[in-house]
Structures are given as C-alpha cells and as structure tokens.
C-alpha angles and dihedrals in degrees: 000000000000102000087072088080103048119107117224117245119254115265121251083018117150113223105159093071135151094257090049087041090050099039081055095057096043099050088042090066087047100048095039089052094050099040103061086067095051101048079051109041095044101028098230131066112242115223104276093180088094102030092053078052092057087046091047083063095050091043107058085347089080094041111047134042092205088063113142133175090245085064087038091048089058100049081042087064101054092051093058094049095055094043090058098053090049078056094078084055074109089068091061087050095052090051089051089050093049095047093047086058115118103252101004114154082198105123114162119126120172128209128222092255093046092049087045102053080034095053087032094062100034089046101055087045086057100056095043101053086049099057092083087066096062085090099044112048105027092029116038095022095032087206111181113248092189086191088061096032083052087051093054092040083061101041090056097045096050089052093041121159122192137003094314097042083060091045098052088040083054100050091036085058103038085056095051096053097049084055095053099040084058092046094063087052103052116079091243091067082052090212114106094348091203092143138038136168120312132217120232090186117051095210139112106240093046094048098052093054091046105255100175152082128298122218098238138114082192094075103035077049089061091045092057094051093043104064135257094263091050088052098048084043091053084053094049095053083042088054083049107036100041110023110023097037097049091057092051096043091051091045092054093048091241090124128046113240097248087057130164139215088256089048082062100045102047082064098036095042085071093064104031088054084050093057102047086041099054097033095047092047088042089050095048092044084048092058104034093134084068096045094051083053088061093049093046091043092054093056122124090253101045107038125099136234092262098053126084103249106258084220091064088051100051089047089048094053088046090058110029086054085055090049094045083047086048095054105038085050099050108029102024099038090235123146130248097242095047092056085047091056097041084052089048090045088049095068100062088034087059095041092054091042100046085052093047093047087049102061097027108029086223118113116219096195098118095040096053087046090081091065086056096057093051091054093054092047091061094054089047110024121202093009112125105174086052085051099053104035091046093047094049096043081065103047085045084057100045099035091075095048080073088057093047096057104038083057097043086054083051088054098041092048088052103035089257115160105258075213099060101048098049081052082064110049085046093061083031099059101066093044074059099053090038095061098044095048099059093022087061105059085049097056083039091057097036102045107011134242100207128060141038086281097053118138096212110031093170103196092200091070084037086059093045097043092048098043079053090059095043092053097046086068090058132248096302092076091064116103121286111257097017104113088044080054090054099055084049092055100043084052098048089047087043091051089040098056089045093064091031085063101037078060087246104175122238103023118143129231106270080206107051076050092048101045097039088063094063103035114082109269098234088070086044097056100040085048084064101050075051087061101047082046082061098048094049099046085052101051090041103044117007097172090049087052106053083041103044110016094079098050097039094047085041082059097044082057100037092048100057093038098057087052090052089058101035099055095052085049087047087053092045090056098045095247094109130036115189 
C-alpha cells in the first residue's frame, strides 16, 4: 500500500555517507541517553523508529539543502539501535531490586565500564544473527511492522516532492501534534495529568486488572497499521486475559482477592508465552523450504550488492559470541557453557519475537524473557545472579534484533541497502551501551529506583526481580495450575499455525492472543478502535485511505513518542521538574 509511493533510489547514489554516519552517532547518544528514563519512568519503551527519523532531520535535514530519506534512514537506524540497547536499562534496575532486598544474598553490581563491554557484545550478536531474517519476515511474509511502516512514512514525508508529498507532510503533521498535544494532558506524560486510564466495566474484577481505555493516539495509530484480525485477535486474548481469567482465578483461590494486574499475569503470562512460542516455531517449520531460500539466497554467490554477505555475518557472529563468552567470564564470573546456551536459547526467543512484533507491533522481548529464566533456573537451580545475568544475556541479544527489523521494513519500503543499515546499527549499538551504562547511575541517584517513593519504579524490572525470586524456590512456587496453562497454550498455538497454514478462514493470531494477555488491557483495547477505524476509512473512502491512513497513523505514533523522549531530556536538564 504504501510502497507505491516510494521513489527508487538513484542509481549509482551514496547513502551511506560521513554526515549520515556522524548524524547517527550522534542521535544514538541522544536517544540512548533519553531512552533509559523513559523505559523506566513509563514501564514500557515508545516506538523510536520514527522519532530517531525526526531527529535524523534535525540532525543533516537543517543543515543541508541536498538532504534525502536514504541519508535520514540511515541515521534512523542508528537511532533505533541505540535506543534498543538503552532498552535493557531495565536489567540494571532489576539487579538493584534484588540486591535491596532484606536478606538477599544477590550482590552483583555492575559498573559503567562492565554493563558497557557486557550490552556492547550481546548486542552486536543480536543484530547479526538477526540479519538472515531480513528475507524471511519483511520479504517473503511481508508481516507489518507499524513501527517501520511508520519510519518510512516519515522518511518520505520529511523528503516530499510535489503536491502528495505535502499532503502526506501535512497530515502527518497535523497527526503528530494532536498526539502530542494529548500526551501532555494524560497523567503518563506527567505534565498536566488531566486525564488517566478509563474503565469500560464497572466491576470489580475488570477494574482491578485494568479493563479501560488508555489516553494514546499511539496506540490507536498501531492498531490502524496492524490489520483488522490481528486487532479482534488481540481482543479476544484481552476477553480472555483480563476479564474471563480474573473470575476463575479467583474462583479457584489462585489470586487473593485484593489482587493486582501483575497477580494475573504472573499466572497468564505462562499460557500466553506457550501459545506465540509454539505457534512462531510451527509456522516457521511449517515453512522451512522457504527458510532454507533465505539461507541459499544470502550466500556469497548469489547475493547481491545490497545484501549484508551472509559470510560476515557468520564470522561476526563467530566473534562477537567469543567476545560476549570472554566478558561474562571475566568480568561477570559466568561460566563458558551458561552464555552458550543463552546464546542457543536466544534463537528461538528472537524468531518468535520478531513474528510476534510484526503482526502486532508489540515486542514481547521482556516478557519471553521470563521462559527463559525458567529455563535457566532449571539448569541452576536456586542461583539468582546465573539467572539473571544468562537471561538477560539472551533478551539483550534478542531485544536488537526488533530494532533491526523495524528498521530493515523502513528501508524496504524506501530502496535502502539492507547493507548499509545493519553497518549502522553495528557502530550504533555501543554509542547505545555506552549511554545507558554511565546515564543510569545517574537516574538511579537522582530519582531512585528502591523504595515506595521511588521516581522510576520500572515494572518491568519489578516483573524480572521478582520471577528470579520465585524461581530460586524451585518450581513448586509457581501458580497452581501454570505449567498445566502452558501445555494448553503450546497446544492451542500449535493447533493455531497448522490451519493458518492450511489458509482456514477465520482463525485468529495466536500471537495478537498471546501478546494481548500479557500487555495491559487499556493499549489493547484502544489498538482495536484503531482497527475499526481501519475498516471504516476503507469502506468509505478506499482511495483516502491508501493515500492518508499511513501518514496519519505514522503521526499519531510519531507525536506521543517524541513526547515520550523530549520530556525525560527536559528533567534531565532542569527545565522541567515532574
């Protein structure tokens, strides 16, 4: 839909110049530096793809006249990258957690240099070993990623020619400013707080697991890109997750009756990780002749100029997996054969991710990495430093292959090297670490991190530090009932992949199910108004829409992000005090 009205790129053009290689170094230490407070101020990480591509503008747009989006993608890029490794800020949170703990024996403490070598190796692993994928996910399957299709969107926009390159600027525009402005006024902008979450069923049950609406045009943007069947799956694994699961568990006893979301997820999470496991790895079995395409296809003689040579990648990986071993070993005290199998467990972890992100724009790292600790904490039971170093060894690894793609769908849409953009979230990646290992002592100092009066109480970390603890009692402190919950959800994705690939009508994503059992309701819901929104555009108005409905969903994202990024920036320099 949106291809259409991408220019190709000139033939013999240089995009991968020293002003786009500098503007990317120079937003990814923005951006990584930004983006640690806001994972854990908010609990959650916005979409960067298009806000590293406002910030590309800025960045080489200003200053020169001969600016264009293939220049901008890459910077873009870099953005992303650095953004993504800020993103396991939430790691350094959950140590501190576990070590403020009365009685912890948890001791690690990591300085800026250690988190820095440690996010610099597992990150560059992650991008390579996602590079293969490129093929698979945005070509052959052609999945949505909203957050890239809302980059190039951008890109475009800002590098318009003509009377529809202005249109689609404008309503870009328009879009980004009404998000923004809605942003300042909802309490999680904690600006005005004239608005919060609102509940759609007045009961009990429905209003302690969050059953609402959420303030945000980004996520009513994402629902437009997604699809309408990823949307009504998403409300069917929100019916299940957040409305009919609360009134059995606490049935059942399983919850207290002054439960909490996370009381819920802690049990749902067990299912809902079962279903988008088994149905990402069954749909890619299912389709292994086109896997092993990709794999021929990215072969020194066949590949083309544009691609990343499938035999750097195998040699990065090589080395970049020796390096990771050498510094969890040294520094970290962890042995050879644990950071082997968190690379192993990685694989499968980024597949199923990268599947998940790309029909539902919601990426699912944080929340598979709990599977992984489990894992971890069979193999070593009761250690609670090996769990959370190896688990998060593999979510570090996994968490840049999103970035990766959203970025390789930008370029696709736009005629970018494939090439060229994985180069730059290579350099990218350790101006990211960097940022987030010496900017997150200082949020920790400045707002807090322990405690009910903590400035940034990032529940993600919550969710990681406390899984750790569960695990370290062995499996018999999981939920009653949870491991039962996950045979039934591999079987249902199982089930699920089979007729999606036999073309059965009317199936439902195993993944929008999965995912919307473990994201707060309140996104899910307004995801799907962005879908109907979708559906009626379309039927009123088909040629508006193709015309209008990326753009305008790509400012609904772009507006709220920004925000996201530019009020944290704003504390940090004293302008602003929240």
């Amino acid at each position: 839909m949106t291809q259409s009205r991408a220019a190709k790129k000139p033939a013999g053009f240089r995009e991968f110049t020293p002003r786009a290689i500098l503007g990317g170094i120079v937003v990814a230490a923005v951006m990584g530096a930004a983006y640690p407070y806001v994972v854990l101020k908010l609990g959650f990480g916005p979409n960067v793809s298009v806000v590293a591509a406002f910030f590309g503008y800025l960045a080489i747009g200003v200053a020169f006249k001969n600016y264009n989006r293939w220049e901008n993608n890459i910077v873009q890029t870099a953005g992303t990258a650095a953004a993504q490794t800020a993103f396991m800020c939430v790691l350094l949170a959950a140590f501190d957690m576990l070590a403020a703990r009365p009685g912890s024996t948890f001791a690690i403490a990591l300085t800026p240099l250690q988190s820095f070598a440690w996010l610099t190796t597992a990150g560059v692993l992650g991008v390579l070993l996602a590079v293969p994928m490129r093929q698979h996910f945005v070509v052959d399957e052609q999945l949505t990623y909203a957050d890239g299709v809302a980059a190039a969107e951008t890109l475009m926009a800002l590098d318009g020619e003509g009377l529809a390159g202005r249109r689609a600027a404008r309503a870009l525009g328009l879009a980004g400013v009404a998000s923004a402005a809605l942003m300042l006024m909802t309490e999680d902008a904690h600006v005005l707080n004239w608005f919060s979450s609102v509940t759609l069923l007045g009961t009990a049950v429905t209003m302690a697991a969050g059953v609402g609406i959420n303030w945000s045009l980004l996520s009513l943007g994402s629902g437009m890109l997604v699809g309408i069947r990823i949307n009504v799956s998403m409300l069917i694994g929100l019916v299940i997750g957040w409305v009919v699961a609360p009134y059995l568990l606490l049935q059942r006893g399983i919850i207290p009756s002054s439960f909490t979301r996370n009381d819920v997820l802690l049990w749902m999470m067990w299912p809902a990780t079962g279903m988008l496991i088994a149905s990402g790895l069954t749909a890619l079995a299912l389709k292994w002749d086109v896997l092993a395409r990709t794999f021929k296809n990215l072969s020194a003689g066949r590949s083309n100029l544009e691609e990343f040579p499938l035999r750097w990648t195998v040699v990065g990986v090589a080395l970049s997996s020796l390096a990771l071993i050498i510094v969890q070993r040294v520094s970290l005290g962890l042995p050879a054969w644990i950071t082997l199998t968190a690379i192993v467990l990685s694989l499968p972890l980024m597949l199923v991710g990268l599947r998940v992100l790309g029909e539902t724009n919601w990426g699912p790292i944080s929340q598979l990495t709990n599977t992984t600790q489990a894992v971890f904490g069979a193999l070593v039971p009761g250690n609670l430093a090996v769990n959370m170093l190896a688990s998060g060894t593999t979510g570090t690894i996994a968490v840049e292959s999103e970035a990766l793609m959203q970025d390789y769908k930008a370029g696709h849409m736009i005629g970018s090297s494939p090439k060229y953009l994985t180069l730059m979230q290579v350099i990218a990646t350790p101006v990211g670490a960097a940022a987030v290992s010496w900017m997150y002592p200082l949020l920790r100092s400045t707002y807090g991190i322990i405690g009910d009066n903590a400035g940034l109480t990032s529940p993600i970390s919550r969710r990681l530090a406390g899984f750790a603890e569960v695990l370290s009692k062995g499996f018999s402190a999981l939920p009653p009932g949870a491991l039962v919950a996950l045979a039934v959800g591999t079987l249902v994705g199982i089930a699920i992949a089979v007729l999606e690939d036999r073309k059965v009508q009317w199936v439902p994503s195993a993944t929008g199910m999965g995912i919307a059992m473990m994201v707060p309701a309140t996104v899910v819901f307004v995801m799907f108004l962005g879908g109907l929104v979708d559906v009626a555009w379309r039927r009123l108005s088909p040629t508006t829409c193709d015309t209008f409905l990326p753009p305008v969903a790509s400012g609904f994202i772009a507006g709220e992000a920004l925000v996201a990024v530019v009020i944290p920036l704003l504390v940090v320099l004293g302008i602003l005090h929240v």
